[in-house]
N, CA and C atoms as a LAMMPS dump frame, in Angstrom:
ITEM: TIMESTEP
0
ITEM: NUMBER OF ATOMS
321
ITEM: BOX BOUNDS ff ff ff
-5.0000000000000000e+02 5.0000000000000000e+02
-5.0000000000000000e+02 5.0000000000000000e+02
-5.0000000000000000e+02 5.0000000000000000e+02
ITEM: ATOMS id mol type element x y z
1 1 1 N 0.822 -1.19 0
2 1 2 C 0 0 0
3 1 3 C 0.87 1.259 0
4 2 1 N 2.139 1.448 0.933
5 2 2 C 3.028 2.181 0.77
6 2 3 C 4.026 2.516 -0.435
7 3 1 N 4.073 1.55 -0.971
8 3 2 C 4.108 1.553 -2.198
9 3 3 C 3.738 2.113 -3.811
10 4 1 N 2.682 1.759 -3.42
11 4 2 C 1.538 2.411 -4.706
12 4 3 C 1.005 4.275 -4.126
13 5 1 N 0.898 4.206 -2.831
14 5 2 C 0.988 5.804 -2.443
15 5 3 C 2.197 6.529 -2.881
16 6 1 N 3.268 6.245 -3.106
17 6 2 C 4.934 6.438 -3.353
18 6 3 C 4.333 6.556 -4.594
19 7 1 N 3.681 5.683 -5.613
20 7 2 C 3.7 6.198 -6.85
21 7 3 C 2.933 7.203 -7.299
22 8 1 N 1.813 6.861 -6.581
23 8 2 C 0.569 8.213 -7.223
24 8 3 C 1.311 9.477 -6.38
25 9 1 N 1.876 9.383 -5.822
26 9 2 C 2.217 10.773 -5.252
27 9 3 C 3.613 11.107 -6.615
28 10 1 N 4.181 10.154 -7.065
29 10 2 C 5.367 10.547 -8.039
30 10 3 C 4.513 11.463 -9.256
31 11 1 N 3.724 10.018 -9.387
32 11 2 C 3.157 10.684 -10.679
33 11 3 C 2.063 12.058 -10.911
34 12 1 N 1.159 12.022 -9.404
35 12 2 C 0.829 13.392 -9.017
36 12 3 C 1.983 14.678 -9.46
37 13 1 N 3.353 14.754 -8.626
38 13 2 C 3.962 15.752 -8.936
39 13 3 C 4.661 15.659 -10.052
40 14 1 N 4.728 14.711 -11.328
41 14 2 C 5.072 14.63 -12.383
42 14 3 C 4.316 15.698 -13.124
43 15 1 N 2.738 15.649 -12.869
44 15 2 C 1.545 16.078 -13.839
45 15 3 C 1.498 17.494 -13.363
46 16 1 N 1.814 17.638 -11.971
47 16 2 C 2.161 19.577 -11.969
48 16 3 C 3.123 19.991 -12.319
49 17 1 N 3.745 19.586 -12.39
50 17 2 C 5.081 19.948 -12.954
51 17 3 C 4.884 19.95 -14.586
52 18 1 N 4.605 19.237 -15.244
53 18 2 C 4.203 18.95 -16.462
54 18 3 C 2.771 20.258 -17.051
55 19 1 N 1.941 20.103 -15.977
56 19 2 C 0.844 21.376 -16.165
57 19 3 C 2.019 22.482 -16.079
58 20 1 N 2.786 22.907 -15.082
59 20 2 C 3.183 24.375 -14.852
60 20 3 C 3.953 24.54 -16.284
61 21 1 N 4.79 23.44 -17.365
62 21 2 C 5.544 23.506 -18.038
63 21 3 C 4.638 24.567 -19.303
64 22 1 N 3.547 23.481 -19.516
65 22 2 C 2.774 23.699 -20.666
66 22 3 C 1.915 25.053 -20.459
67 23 1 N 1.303 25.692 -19.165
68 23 2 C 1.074 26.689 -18.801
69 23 3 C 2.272 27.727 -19.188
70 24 1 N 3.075 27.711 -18.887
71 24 2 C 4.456 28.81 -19.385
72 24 3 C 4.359 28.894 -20.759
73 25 1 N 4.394 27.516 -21.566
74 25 2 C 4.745 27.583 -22.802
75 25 3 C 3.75 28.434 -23.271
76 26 1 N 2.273 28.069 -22.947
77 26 2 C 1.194 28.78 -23.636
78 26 3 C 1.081 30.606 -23.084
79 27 1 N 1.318 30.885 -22.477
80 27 2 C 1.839 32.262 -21.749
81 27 3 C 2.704 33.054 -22.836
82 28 1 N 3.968 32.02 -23.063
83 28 2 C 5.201 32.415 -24.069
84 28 3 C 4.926 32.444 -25.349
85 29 1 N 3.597 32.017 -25.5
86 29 2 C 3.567 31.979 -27.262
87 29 3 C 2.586 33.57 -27.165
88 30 1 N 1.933 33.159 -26.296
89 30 2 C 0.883 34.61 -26.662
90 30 3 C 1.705 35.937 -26.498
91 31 1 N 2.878 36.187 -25.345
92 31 2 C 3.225 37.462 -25.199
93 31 3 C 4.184 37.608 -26.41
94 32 1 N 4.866 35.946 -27.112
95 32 2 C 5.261 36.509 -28.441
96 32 3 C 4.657 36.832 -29.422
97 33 1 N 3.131 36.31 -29.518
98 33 2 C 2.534 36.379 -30.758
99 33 3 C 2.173 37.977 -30.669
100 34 1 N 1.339 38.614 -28.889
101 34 2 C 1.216 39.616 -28.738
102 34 3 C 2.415 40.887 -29.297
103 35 1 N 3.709 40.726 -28.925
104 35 2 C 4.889 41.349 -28.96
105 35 3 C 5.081 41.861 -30.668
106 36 1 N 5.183 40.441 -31.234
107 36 2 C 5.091 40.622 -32.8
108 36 3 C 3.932 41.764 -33.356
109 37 1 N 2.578 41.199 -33.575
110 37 2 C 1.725 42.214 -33.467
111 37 3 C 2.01 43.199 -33.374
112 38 1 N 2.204 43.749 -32.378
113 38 2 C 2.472 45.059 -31.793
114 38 3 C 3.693 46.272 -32.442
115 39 1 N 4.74 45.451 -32.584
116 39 2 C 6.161 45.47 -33.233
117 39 3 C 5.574 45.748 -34.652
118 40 1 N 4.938 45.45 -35.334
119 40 2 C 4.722 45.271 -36.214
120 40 3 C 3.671 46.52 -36.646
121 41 1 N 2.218 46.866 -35.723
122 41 2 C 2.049 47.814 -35.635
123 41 3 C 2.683 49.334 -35.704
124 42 1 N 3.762 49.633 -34.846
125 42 2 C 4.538 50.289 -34.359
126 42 3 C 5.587 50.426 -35.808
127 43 1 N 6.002 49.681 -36.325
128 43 2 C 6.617 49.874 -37.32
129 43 3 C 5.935 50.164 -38.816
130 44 1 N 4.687 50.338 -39.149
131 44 2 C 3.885 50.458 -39.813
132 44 3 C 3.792 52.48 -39.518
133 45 1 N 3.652 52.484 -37.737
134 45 2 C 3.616 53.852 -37.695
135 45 3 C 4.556 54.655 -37.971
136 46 1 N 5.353 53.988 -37.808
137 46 2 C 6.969 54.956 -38.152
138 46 3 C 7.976 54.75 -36.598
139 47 1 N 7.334 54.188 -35.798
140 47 2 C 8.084 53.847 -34.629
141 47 3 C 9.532 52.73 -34.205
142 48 1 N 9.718 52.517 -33.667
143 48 2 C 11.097 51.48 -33.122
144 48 3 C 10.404 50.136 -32.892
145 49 1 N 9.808 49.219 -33.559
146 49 2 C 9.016 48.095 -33.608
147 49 3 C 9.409 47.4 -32.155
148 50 1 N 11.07 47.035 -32.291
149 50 2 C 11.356 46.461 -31.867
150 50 3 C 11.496 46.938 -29.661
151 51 1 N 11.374 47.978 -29.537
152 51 2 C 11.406 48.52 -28.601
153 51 3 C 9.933 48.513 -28.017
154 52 1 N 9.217 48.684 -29.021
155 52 2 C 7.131 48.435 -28.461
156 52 3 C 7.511 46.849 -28.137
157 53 1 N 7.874 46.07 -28.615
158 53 2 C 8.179 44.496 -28.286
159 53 3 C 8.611 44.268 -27.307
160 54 1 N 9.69 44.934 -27.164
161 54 2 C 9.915 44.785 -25.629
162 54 3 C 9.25 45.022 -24.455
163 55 1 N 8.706 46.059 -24.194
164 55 2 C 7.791 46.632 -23.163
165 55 3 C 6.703 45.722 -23.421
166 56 1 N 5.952 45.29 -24.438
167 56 2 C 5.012 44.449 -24.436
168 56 3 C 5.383 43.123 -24.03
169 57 1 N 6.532 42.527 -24.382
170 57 2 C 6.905 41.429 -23.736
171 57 3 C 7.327 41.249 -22.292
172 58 1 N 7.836 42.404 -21.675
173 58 2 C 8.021 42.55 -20.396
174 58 3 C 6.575 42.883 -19.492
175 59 1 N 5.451 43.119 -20.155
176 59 2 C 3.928 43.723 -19.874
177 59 3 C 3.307 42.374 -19.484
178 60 1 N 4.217 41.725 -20.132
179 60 2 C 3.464 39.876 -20.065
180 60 3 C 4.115 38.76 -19.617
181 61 1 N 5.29 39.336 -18.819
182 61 2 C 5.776 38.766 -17.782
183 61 3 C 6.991 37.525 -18.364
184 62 1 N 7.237 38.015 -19.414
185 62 2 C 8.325 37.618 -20.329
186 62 3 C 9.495 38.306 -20.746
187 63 1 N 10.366 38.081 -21.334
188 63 2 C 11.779 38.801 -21.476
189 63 3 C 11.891 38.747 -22.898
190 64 1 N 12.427 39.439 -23.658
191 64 2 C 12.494 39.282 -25.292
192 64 3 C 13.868 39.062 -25.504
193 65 1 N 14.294 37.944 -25.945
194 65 2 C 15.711 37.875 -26.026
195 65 3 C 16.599 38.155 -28.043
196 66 1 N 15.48 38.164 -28.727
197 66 2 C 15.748 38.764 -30.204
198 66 3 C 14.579 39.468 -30.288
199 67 1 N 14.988 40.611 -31.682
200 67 2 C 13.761 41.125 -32.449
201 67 3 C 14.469 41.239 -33.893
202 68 1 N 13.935 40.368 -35.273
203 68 2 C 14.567 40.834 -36.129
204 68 3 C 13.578 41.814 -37.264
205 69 1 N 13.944 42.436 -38.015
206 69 2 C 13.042 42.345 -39.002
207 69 3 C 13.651 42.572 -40.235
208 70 1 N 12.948 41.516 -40.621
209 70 2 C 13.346 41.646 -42.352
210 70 3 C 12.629 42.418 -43.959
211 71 1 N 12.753 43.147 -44.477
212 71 2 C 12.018 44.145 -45.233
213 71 3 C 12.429 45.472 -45.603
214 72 1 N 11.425 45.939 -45.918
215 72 2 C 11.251 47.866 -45.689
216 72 3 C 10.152 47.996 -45.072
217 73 1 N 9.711 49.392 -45.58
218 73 2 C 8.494 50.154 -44.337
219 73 3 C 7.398 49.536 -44.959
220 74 1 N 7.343 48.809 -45.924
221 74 2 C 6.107 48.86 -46.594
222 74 3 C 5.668 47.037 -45.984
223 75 1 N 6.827 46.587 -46.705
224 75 2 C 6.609 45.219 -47.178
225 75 3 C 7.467 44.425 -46.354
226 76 1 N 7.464 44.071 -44.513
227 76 2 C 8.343 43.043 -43.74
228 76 3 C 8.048 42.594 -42.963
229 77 1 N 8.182 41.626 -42.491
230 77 2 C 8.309 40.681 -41.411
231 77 3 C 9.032 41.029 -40.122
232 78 1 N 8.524 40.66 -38.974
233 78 2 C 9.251 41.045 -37.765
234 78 3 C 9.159 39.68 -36.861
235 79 1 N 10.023 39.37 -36.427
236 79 2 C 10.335 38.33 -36.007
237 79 3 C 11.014 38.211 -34.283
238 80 1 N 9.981 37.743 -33.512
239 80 2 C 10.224 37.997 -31.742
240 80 3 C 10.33 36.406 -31.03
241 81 1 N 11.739 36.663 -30.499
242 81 2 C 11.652 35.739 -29.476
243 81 3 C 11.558 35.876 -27.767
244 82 1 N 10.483 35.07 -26.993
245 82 2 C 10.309 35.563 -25.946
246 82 3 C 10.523 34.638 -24.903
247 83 1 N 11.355 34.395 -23.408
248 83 2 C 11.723 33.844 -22.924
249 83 3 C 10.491 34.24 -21.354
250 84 1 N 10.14 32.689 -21.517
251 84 2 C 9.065 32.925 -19.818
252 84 3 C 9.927 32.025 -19.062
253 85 1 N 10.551 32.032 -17.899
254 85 2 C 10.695 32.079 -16.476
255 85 3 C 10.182 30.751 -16.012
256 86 1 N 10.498 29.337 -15.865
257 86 2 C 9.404 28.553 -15.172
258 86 3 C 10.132 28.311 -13.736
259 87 1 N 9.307 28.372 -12.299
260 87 2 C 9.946 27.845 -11.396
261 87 3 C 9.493 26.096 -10.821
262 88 1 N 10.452 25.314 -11.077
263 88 2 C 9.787 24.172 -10.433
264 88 3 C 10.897 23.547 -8.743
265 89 1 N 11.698 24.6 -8.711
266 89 2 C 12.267 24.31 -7.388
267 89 3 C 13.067 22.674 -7.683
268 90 1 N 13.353 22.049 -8.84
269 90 2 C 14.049 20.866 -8.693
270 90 3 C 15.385 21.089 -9.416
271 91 1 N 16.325 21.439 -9.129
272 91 2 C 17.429 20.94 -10.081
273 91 3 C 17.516 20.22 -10.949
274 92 1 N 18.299 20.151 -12.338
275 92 2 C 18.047 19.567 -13.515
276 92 3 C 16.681 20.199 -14.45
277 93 1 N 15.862 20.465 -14.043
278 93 2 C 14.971 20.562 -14.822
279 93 3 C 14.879 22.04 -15.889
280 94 1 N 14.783 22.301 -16.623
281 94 2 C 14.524 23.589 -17.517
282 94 3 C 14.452 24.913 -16.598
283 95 1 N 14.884 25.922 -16.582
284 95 2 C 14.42 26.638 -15.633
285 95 3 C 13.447 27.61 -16.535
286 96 1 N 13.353 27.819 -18.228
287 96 2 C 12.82 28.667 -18.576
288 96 3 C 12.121 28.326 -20.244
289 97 1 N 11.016 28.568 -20.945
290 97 2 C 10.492 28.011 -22.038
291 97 3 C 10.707 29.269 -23.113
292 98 1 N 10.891 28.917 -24.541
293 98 2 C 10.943 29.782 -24.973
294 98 3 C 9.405 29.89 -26.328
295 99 1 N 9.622 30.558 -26.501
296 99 2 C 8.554 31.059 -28.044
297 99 3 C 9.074 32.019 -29.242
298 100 1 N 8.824 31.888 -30.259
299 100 2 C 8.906 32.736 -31.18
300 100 3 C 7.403 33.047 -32.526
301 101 1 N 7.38 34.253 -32.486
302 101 2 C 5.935 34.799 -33.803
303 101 3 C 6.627 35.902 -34.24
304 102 1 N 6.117 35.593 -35.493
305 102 2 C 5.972 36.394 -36.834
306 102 3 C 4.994 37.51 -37.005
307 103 1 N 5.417 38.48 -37.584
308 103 2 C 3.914 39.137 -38.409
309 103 3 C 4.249 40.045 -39.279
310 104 1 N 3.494 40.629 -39.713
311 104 2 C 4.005 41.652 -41.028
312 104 3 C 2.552 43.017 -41.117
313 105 1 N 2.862 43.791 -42.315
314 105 2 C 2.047 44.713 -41.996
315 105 3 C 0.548 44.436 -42.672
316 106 1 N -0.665 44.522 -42.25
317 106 2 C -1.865 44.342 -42.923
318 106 3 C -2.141 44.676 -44.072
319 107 1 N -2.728 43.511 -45.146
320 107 2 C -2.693 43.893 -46.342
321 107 3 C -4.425 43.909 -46.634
């Protein structure tokens, strides 16, 4: 009986750990997909794309570790990578997930 409690309790904190992972990831895609967007906006206006990306990625509790963009004013792509933070308190494990989105200007 001690036994099988030893396991459901493993596999219990396997599956939070596993939820908190996939929770980050989905966090990290939106403040990149958000970031891009935005970047992308901003550069349409005549602004520093890549600098609205940042503050938006830091707005969402993420860090932006690239911004590229490829193009001119008219016709480019902007390209954000955003780094979320995971804490699971175990050594070895990932400490942080990443994401990357695209976007360009509305046609």
């Amino acid at each position: 009986m001690v036994g099988v409690l030893g396991v459901l309790l493993a596999l219990g904190t396997a599956a939070i750990w596993a939820a908190g992972y996939v929770a980050a990831a989905h966090q990290a895609r939106a403040a990149a997909d958000l970031a891009a967007l935005s970047a992308a906006v901003a550069i349409e206006a005549g602004e520093d794309g890549c600098a609205v990306a940042r503050q938006v990625a830091a707005d969402n509790g993420t860090r932006m570790s690239t911004c590229d963009r490829v193009g001119d004013q008219v016709d480019f792509v902007v390209s954000v990578e955003v780094v979320r933070p995971v804490r699971t308190g175990v050594a070895g494990l990932p400490t942080e997930v990443t994401a990357v989105a695209h976007a360009g200007p509305r046609r």
